[in-house]
N, C-alpha and C positions, 0 to 999 in steps of 0.2 A: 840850921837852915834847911828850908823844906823847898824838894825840888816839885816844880809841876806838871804834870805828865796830863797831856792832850791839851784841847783849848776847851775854853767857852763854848763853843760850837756844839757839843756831844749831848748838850742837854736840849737840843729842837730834835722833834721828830723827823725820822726820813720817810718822805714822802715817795721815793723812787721804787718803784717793785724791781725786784729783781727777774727776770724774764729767761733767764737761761734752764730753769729746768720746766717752762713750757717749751723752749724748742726743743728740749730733748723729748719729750715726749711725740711732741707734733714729727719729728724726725722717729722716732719707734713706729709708730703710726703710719708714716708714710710706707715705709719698710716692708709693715706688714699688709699694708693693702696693694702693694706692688707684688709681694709675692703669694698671694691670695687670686688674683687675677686668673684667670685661665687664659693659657696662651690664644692668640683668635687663628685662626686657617683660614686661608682664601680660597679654599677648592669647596666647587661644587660638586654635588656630589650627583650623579646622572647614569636611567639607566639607560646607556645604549645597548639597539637592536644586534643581534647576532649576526653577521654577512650571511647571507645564504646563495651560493655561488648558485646553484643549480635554476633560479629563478631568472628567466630573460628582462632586462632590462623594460621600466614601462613605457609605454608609446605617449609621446606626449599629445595633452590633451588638443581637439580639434576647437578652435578660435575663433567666434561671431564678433566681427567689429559693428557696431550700432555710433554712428556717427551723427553729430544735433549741427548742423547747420545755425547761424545768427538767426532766421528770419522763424524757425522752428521743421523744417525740412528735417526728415528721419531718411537716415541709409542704411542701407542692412548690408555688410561686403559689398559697399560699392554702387550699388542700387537703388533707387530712391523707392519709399515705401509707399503710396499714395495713400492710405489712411489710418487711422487706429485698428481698425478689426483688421487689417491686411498683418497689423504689427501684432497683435495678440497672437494671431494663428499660427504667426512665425514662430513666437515665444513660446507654445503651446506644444511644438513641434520638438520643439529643445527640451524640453521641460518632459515630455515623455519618454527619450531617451534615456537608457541603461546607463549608457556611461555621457552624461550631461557635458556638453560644447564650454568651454567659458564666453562667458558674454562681456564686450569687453566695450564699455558705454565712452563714447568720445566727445562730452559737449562743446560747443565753442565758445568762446569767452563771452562773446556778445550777446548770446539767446538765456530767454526767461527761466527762472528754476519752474516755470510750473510745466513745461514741458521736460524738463530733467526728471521731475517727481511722477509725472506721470509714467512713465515707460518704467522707471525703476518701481513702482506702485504693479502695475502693471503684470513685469517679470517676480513681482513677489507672490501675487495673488495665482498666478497660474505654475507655481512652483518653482521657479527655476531661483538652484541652490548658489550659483559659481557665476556673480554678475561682478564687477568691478568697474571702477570710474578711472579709464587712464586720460594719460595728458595735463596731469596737474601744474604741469611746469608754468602753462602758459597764463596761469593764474597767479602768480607772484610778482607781474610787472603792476 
């Protein structure tokens, strides 16, 4: 009497892959590219100036407000400017200066850019390096 060892079964192919010695690879793999890595640093790296105690502290700089009225009205610190050339000769004044004033341009919300553009046009053509637009706040309503 003959005994039968497995089934039927052993004669279809298996169609299953066997997958575990790609994760072992993909897991070497990982391994190595983690510790290949260069560690990253968050420090910038910056040259700061050396203190030089012996130097007086600087004056800070002298401040032109140039203020734009809605209707196109120019102020110079307070005072209404009556015309472009009056405005030029002001800017021209600055602009010769050693140690140059900042210009500190205030339009109002309601006046045209072509009066904005002129004055800043203006202070660029007659030199003046240090102009700035404050009051932007009032522009985000």
């Amino acid at each position: 009497m003959a005994m039968q060892v497995g089934s039927a079964a052993e004669d279809d192919v298996m169609v299953d892959i066997n997958t575990t010695p790609l994760i072992d690879v993909m897991l070497v793999l990982l391994i190595m590219f983690i510790i290949t890595i260069p560690i990253q640093t968050h420090a910038v790296k910056m040259n700061m100036p050396t203190p030089n105690n012996a130097a007086p502290p600087p004056q800070p700089p002298e401040i032109i407000r140039i203020d734009v009225d809605f209707d196109g009205t120019i102020g110079w610190n307070g005072e209404i400017v009556p015309d472009r050339a009056t405005l030029e000769a002001k800017l021209a004044s600055v602009a010769a200066a050693a140690d140059q004033a900042e210009v500190h341009l205030r339009p109002n919300k309601l006046v045209t850019y072509k009066v904005v553009a002129m004055i800043m046009a203006s202070a660029q053509r007659l030199g003046v390096t240090k102009i700035g637009i404050v009051g932007n706040e009032q522009f985000m309503n």
